[in-house]
ZAMARGU-4260 file (C-alpha; in steps of 0.2 Angstrom, whole numbers, plus 5000, padded with zeros to 4 digits):
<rodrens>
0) 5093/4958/4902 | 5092/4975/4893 | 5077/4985/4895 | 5070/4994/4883 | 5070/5012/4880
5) 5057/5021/4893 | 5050/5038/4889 | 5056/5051/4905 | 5045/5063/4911 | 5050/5081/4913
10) 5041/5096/4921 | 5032/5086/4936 | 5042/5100/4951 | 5030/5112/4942 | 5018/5102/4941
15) 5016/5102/4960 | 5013/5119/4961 | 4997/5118/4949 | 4982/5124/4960 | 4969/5110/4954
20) 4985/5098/4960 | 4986/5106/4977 | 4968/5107/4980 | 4964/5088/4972 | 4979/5082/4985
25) 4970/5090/5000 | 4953/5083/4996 | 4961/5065/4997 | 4972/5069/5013 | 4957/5079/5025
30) 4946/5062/5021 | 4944/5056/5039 | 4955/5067/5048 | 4942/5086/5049 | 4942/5087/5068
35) 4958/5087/5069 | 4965/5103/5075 | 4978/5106/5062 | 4963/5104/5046 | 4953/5115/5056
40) 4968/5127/5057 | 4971/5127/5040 | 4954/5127/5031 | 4950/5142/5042 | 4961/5153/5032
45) 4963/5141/5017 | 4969/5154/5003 | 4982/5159/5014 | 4988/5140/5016 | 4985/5136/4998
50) 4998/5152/4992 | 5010/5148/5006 | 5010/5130/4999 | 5013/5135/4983 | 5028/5147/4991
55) 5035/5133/4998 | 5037/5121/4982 | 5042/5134/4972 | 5057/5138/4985 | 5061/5119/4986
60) 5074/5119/4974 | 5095/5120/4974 | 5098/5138/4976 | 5081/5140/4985 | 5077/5152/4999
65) 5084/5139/5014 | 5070/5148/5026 | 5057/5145/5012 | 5059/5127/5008 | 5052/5112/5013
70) 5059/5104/5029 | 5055/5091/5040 | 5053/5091/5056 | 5062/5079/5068 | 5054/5062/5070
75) 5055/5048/5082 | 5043/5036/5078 | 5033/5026/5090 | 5032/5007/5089 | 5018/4994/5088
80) 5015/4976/5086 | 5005/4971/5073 | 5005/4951/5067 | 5018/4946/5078 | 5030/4960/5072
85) 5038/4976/5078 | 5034/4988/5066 | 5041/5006/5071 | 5028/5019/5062 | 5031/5039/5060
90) 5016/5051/5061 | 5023/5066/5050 | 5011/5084/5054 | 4997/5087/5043 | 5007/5101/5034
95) 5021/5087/5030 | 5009/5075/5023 | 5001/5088/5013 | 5017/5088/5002 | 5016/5070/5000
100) 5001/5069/4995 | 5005/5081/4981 | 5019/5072/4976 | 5011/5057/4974 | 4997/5065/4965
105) 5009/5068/4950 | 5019/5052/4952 | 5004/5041/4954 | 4997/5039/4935 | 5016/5037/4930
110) 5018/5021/4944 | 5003/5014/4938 | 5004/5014/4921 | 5024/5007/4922 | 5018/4994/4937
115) 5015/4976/4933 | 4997/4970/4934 | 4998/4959/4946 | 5009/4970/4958 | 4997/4972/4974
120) 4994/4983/4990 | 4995/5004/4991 | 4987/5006/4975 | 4970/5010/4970 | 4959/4994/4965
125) 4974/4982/4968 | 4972/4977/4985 | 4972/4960/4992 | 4954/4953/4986 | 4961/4960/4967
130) 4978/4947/4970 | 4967/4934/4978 | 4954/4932/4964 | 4970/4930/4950 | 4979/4916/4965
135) 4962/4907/4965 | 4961/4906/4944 | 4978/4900/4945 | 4976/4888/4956 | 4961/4880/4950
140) 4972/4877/4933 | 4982/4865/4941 | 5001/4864/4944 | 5015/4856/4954 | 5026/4868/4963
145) 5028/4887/4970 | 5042/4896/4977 | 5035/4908/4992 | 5048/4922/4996 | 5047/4937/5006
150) 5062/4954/5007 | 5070/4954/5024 | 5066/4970/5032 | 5061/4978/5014 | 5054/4995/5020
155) 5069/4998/5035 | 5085/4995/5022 | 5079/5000/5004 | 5092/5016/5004 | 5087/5033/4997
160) 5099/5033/4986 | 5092/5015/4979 | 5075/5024/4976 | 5083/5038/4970 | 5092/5030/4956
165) 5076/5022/4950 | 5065/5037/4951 | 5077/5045/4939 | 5077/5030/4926 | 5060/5037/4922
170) 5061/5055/4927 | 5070/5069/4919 | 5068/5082/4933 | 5082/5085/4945 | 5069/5097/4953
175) 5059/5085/4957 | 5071/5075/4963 | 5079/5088/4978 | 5059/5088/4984 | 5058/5072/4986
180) 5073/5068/4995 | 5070/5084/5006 | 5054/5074/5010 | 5065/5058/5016 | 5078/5071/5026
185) 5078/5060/5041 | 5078/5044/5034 | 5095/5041/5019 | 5091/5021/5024 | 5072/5016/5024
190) 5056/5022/5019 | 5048/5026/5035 | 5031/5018/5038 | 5018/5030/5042 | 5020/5040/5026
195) 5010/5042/5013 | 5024/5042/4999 | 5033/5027/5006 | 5022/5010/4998 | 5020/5022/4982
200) 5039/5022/4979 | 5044/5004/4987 | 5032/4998/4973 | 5041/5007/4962 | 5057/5003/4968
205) 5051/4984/4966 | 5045/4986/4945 | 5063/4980/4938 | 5061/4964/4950 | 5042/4962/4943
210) 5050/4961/4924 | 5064/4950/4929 | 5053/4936/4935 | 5042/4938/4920 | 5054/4938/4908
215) 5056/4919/4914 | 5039/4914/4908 | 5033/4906/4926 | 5013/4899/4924 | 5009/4911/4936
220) 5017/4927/4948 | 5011/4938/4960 | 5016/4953/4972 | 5009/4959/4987 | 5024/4971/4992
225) 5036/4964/4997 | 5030/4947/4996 | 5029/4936/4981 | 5023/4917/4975 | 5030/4912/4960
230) 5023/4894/4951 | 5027/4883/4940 | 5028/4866/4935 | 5047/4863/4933 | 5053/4864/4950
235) 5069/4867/4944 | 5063/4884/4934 | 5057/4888/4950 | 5074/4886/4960 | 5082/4895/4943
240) 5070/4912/4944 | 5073/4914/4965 | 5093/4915/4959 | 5087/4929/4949 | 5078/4938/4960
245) 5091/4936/4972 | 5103/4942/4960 | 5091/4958/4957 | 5088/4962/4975 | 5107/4963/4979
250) 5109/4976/4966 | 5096/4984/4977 | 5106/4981/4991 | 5092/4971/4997 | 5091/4952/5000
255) 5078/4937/5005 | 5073/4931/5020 | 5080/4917/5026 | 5064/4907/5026 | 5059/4905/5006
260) 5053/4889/5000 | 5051/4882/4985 | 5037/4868/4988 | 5025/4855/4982 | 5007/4862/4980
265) 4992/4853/4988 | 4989/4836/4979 | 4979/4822/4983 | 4984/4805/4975 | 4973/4793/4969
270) 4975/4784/4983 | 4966/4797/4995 | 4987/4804/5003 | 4989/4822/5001 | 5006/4829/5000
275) 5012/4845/4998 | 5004/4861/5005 | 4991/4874/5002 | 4998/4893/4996 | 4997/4905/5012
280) 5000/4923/5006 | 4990/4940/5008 | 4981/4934/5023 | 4971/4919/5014 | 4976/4899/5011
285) 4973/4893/4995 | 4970/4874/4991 | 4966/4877/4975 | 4948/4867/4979 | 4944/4883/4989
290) 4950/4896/4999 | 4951/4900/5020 | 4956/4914/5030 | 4972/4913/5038 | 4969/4906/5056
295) 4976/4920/5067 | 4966/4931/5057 | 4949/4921/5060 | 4955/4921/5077 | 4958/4941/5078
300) 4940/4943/5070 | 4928/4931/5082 | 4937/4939/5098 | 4934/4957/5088 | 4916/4953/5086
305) 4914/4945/5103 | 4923/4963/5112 | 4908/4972/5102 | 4894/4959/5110 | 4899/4967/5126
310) 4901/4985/5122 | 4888/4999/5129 | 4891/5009/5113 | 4899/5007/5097 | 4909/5018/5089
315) 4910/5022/5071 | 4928/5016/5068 | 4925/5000/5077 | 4908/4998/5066 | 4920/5002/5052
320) 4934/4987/5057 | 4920/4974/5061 | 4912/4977/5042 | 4929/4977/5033 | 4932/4960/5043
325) 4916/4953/5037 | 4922/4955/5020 | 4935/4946/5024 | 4922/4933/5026 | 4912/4935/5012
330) 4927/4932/4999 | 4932/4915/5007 | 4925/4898/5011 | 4924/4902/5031 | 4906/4900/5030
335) 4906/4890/5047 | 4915/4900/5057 | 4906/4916/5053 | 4889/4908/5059 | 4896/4898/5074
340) 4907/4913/5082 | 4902/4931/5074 | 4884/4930/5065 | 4875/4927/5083 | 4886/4941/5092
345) 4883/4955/5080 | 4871/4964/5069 | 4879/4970/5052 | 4865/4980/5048 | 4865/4988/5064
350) 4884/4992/5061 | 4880/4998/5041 | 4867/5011/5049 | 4881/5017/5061 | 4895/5018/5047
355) 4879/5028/5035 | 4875/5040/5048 | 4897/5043/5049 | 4898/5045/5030 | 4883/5055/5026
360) 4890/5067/5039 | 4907/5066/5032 | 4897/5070/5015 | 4890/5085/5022 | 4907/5092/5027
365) 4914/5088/5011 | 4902/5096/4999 | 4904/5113/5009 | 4924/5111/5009 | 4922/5107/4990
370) 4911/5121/4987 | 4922/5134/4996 | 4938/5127/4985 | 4929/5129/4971 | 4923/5147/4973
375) 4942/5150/4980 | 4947/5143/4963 | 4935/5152/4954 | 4940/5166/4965 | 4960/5167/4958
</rodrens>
């Protein structure tokens, strides 16, 4: 497959150092995270901070001031379980991720517009009810088979280099570039969980794959990630596209995991047997009639909302978790469990007022940092 002739982007290092940039970049990252001693630290003398940043970009550069420029510092990670796997996740300083979020604030509008529709998770409006809504309208369509894969270890053994090379089929800024991999110092193999640049650029990393399997015409496709369902009525075609992706991940230096399928969907006969199986992907099932939550998730949420039955007080971030759970039920035909095991044990409303009083507070702190960036602004 040829690809056609992309436009490349040029001028996006000084781009970084634009003001409305840096101050847009802050306003997304300090969401959440004011009492924390390094915001307080730098919104105290914020000018200062704002021309040091500027400083620093403009030093990141080959032949920069090496005492100047961006670096690191040394991580270690700390690991957690989440879903049954071992996820090691890194917590860079508020100053590090400051610089990401700068980055991504130029790179963003150029991944989105070069990203395929149906490419889900880290980006804005695309998240798992977006892919879930476009399974459940081809589902309801009707058709025979589905291949289910998933990339082994995708975020630990995507190398730099990898990222690096596809980042420069579209970007004419070698500038850039060195920033970018000063930001990913530590870390030549992997993007490292935890940062904010990471599920940008492995979606990024993942656009060539998206055009591959469309290029093959399935009936249907999605991403989530690192995971995909393909369908299609020819099983064979099916069999024929997961060869390709295969093909495409190795030139990635990436590969599958051993457990893809290529399956039946659900079917009942006309003699009442069902054969086949349901699609389980982004944390739902769908049977095509209707659509579930996946069980250990309906399991995580009763226990959640049963813990919150007990509690004395409840805090904002657990009010926050229970409501985004609940959506969770809201978007699927799980009607039964919410009113046998969570409706009687918690008070949405009650849990709404705690999260309005969190926000309108968070509002009131926002408006005065926005004001005094906008009088600073004025100000240069």
């Amino acid at each position: 497959m040829i690809e056609p002739k992309l436009r490349r982007y040029k001028y996006l290092w000084a781009k970084c150092q634009d003001r409305d940039v840096i101050l847009a970049a802050w306003r997304k990252l300090r969401k959440g995270k004011t009492k924390r001693r390094e915001v307080q630290i730098i919104e105290a003398d914020f000018d200062h901070y704002v021309d040091l940043m500027i400083e620093t970009l403009k030093e990141t550069r080959p032949g920069g001031d090496p005492e100047k420029q961006f670096t690191p510092s040394i991580k270690t990670g700390r690991v957690i379980y989440e879903h049954g796997k071992e996820r090691r996740i890194y917590c860079p300083s508020i100053w590090e991720q400051w610089v990401h979020h700068i980055v991504v604030q130029v790179l963003s509008p150029i991944i989105t517009k070069h990203a395929y529709r149906y490419s889900c998770g880290s980006m804005p409006n695309r998240g798992s009810i977006y892919g879930k809504r476009y399974m459940e309208r081809l589902t309801r369509k009707g058709f025979r088979h589905f291949a289910k894969l998933d990339i082994r270890h995708f975020f630990n053994n995507v190398r730099l280099d990898v990222v690096i090379k596809e980042l420069e089929a579209l970007i004419e800024d070698s500038w850039l570039i060195y920033l970018i991999r000063r930001i990913f110092l530590q870390f030549p193999k992997g993007l490292p969980l935890g940062f904010y640049i990471s599920q940008w650029l492995a979606n990024f990393v993942l656009r060539r794959l998206d055009r591959i399997v469309l290029d093959e015409k399935p009936m249907g496709f999605v991403r989530y990630m690192d995971d995909m369902v393909v369908i299609d009525n020819n099983k064979r075609h099916l069999h024929q596209i997961v060869v390709l992706i295969k093909k495409m991940l190795g030139s990635l230096r990436l590969k599958l995991k051993d457990n893809w399928t290529v399956a039946r969907f659900i079917y009942k006969k006309k003699n009442g047997q069902v054969i086949g199986r349901p699609i389980d992907f982004m944390g739902f099932v769908f049977t095509g009639k209707n659509t579930i939550l996946r069980k250990s998730i309906m399991i995580r949420a009763t226990r959640f909302a049963r813990k919150l039955s007990h509690a004395a007080i409840i805090s904002s971030r657990q009010a926050l978790s229970m409501v985004s759970r609940a959506g969770w039920f809201k978007h699927t035909d799980t009607r039964y469990i919410w009113e046998k095991y969570i409706k009687g044990r918690i008070n949405i409303k009650a849990l709404k007022n705690i999260i309005s009083k969190y926000q309108r507070r968070l509002n009131d702190e926002n408006k005065m940092v926005r004001g005094a960036l906008q009088l600073q602004a004025g100000a240069v």
